[in-house]
C-alpha positions in Angstrom: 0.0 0.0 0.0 1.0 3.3 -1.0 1.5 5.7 2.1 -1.0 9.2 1.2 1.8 10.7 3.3 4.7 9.8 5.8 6.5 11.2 8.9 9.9 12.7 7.1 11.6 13.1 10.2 11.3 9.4 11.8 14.2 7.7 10.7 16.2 10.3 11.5 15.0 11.0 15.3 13.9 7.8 16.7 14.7 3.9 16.5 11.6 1.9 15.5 11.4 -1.1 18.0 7.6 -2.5 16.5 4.5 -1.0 14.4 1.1 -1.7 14.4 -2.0 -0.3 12.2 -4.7 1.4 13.7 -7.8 3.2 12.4 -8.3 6.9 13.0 -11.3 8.8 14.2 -12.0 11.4 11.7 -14.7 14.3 11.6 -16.7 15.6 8.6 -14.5 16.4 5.8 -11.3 15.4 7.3 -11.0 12.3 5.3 -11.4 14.1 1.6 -8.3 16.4 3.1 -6.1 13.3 4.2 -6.9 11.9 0.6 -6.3 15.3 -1.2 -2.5 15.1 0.7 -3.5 18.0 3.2 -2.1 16.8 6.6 1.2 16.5 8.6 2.3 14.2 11.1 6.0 15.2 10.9 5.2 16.4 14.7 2.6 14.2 15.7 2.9 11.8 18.6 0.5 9.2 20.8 -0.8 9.4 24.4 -2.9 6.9 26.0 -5.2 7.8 28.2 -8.3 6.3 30.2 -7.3 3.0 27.8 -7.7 4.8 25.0 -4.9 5.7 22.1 -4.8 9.5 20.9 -2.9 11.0 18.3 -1.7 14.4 19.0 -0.4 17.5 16.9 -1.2 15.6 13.6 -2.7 18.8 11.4 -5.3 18.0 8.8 -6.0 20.9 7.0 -9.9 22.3 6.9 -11.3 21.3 3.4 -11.3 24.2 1.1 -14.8 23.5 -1.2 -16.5 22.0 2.1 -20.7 23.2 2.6 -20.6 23.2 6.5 -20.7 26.0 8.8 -19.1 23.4 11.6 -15.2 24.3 11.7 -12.8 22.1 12.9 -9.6 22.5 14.8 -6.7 21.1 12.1 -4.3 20.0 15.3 -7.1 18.6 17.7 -6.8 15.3 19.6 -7.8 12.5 17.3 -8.5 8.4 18.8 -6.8 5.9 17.4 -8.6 3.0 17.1 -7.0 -0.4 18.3 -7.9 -3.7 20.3 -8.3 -3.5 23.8 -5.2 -6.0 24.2 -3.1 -4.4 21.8 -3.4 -0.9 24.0 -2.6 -2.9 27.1 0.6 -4.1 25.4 1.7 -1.2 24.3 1.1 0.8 27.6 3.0 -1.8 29.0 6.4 -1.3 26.7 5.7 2.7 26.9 6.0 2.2 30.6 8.3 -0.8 31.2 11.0 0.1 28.4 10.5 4.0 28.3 9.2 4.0 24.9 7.4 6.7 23.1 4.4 5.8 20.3 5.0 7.7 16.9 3.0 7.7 13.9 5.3 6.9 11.0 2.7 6.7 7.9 -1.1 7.2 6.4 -2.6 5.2 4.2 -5.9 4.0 2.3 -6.9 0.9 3.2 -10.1 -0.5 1.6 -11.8 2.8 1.4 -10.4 3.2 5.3 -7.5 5.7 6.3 -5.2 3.7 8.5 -2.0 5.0 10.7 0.7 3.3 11.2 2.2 3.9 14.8 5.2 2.9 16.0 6.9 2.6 19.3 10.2 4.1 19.4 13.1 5.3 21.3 15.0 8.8 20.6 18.1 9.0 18.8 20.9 11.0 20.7 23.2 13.2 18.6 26.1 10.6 18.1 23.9 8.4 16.4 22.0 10.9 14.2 25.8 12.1 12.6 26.5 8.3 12.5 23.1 7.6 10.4 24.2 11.1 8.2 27.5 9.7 7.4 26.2 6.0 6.1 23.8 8.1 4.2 26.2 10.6 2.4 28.9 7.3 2.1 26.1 5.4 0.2 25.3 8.4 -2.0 29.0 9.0 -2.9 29.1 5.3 -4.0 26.2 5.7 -6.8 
C-alpha cells in the first residue's frame, strides 16, 4: 500500500522497535483532506489515556470546497482506534521500556485511512551524525 503521506523526520530521530495499524477517528471532511494530501504528522505523537490511544499535533487541513458551517480545529486530539489487548501491550512497553508511540505513515486501506504507529526510542546526537555519514557514504558510491 501506497502511504498518502509519511512522517519525514522518523528515521532520523527515533529507532523503531515495533508497528502496528490502527484506524483513526475522523470528523466531517477530514477524510477528503487526508486523501487530497493535506495533513502532517511530521510532529505528531500518541498518548494513552483512560485506555484509549490518541494522536496528538497531527494537522489536517480544513477542506477548502466544504458546505458546512461546523469548523474544525486542524491539530485537535484524534482516537486511534486499536484492540483492547493491543493498547494494554503497548502501555506496558511505553511504561516498562520507556518508549514513546510515533505515527510513522497514512494510508488508504479499503476505502479506510489507516495510521501506522510505532513505538520508538529517541536517537541522541552521536547516532544521528553516525546515520548522516552511512547516508552521504552510500550516495558517494552511486
Amino acid at each position: 500500500m501506497k502511504p498518502l503521506f509519511s512522517n519525514k523526520k522518523f528515521n532520523l530521530n527515533y529507532f523503531q522497535i515495533e508497528t502496528y495499524e490502527a484506524g483513526i477517528e475522523l470528523k466531517g471532511n477530514e477524510v477528503k483532506s487526508i486523501v487530497a494530501n493535506e495533513a502532517n504528522i511530521d510532529e505528531a505523537f500518541g498518548i494513552i489515556k483512560n485506555d484509549e490511544v490518541f494522536i496528538i499535533n497531527m494537522y489536517v487541513h480544513p477542506y477548502v470546497n466544504a458546505n458546512t458551517f461546523q469548523t474544525i480545529d486542524p491539530v485537535r486530539r484524534r482516537k486511534l482506534l486499536l484492540h483492547r489487548t493491543q493498547i494494554k501491550k503497548i502501555q506496558g512497553k511505553i511504561k516498562r521500556d520507556r518508549l514513546i508511540l510515533v505515527p510513522t505513515k497514512v494510508y488508504l486501506d479499503k476505502n479506510h485511512i489507516k495510521v501506522e504507529i510505532a513505538l520508538a526510542k529517541h536517537k541522541k546526537a552521536p547516532d544521528k551524525r553516525e546515520d548522516i555519514k552511512k547516508r552521504d557514504l552510500s550516495r558517494e558510491k552511486n
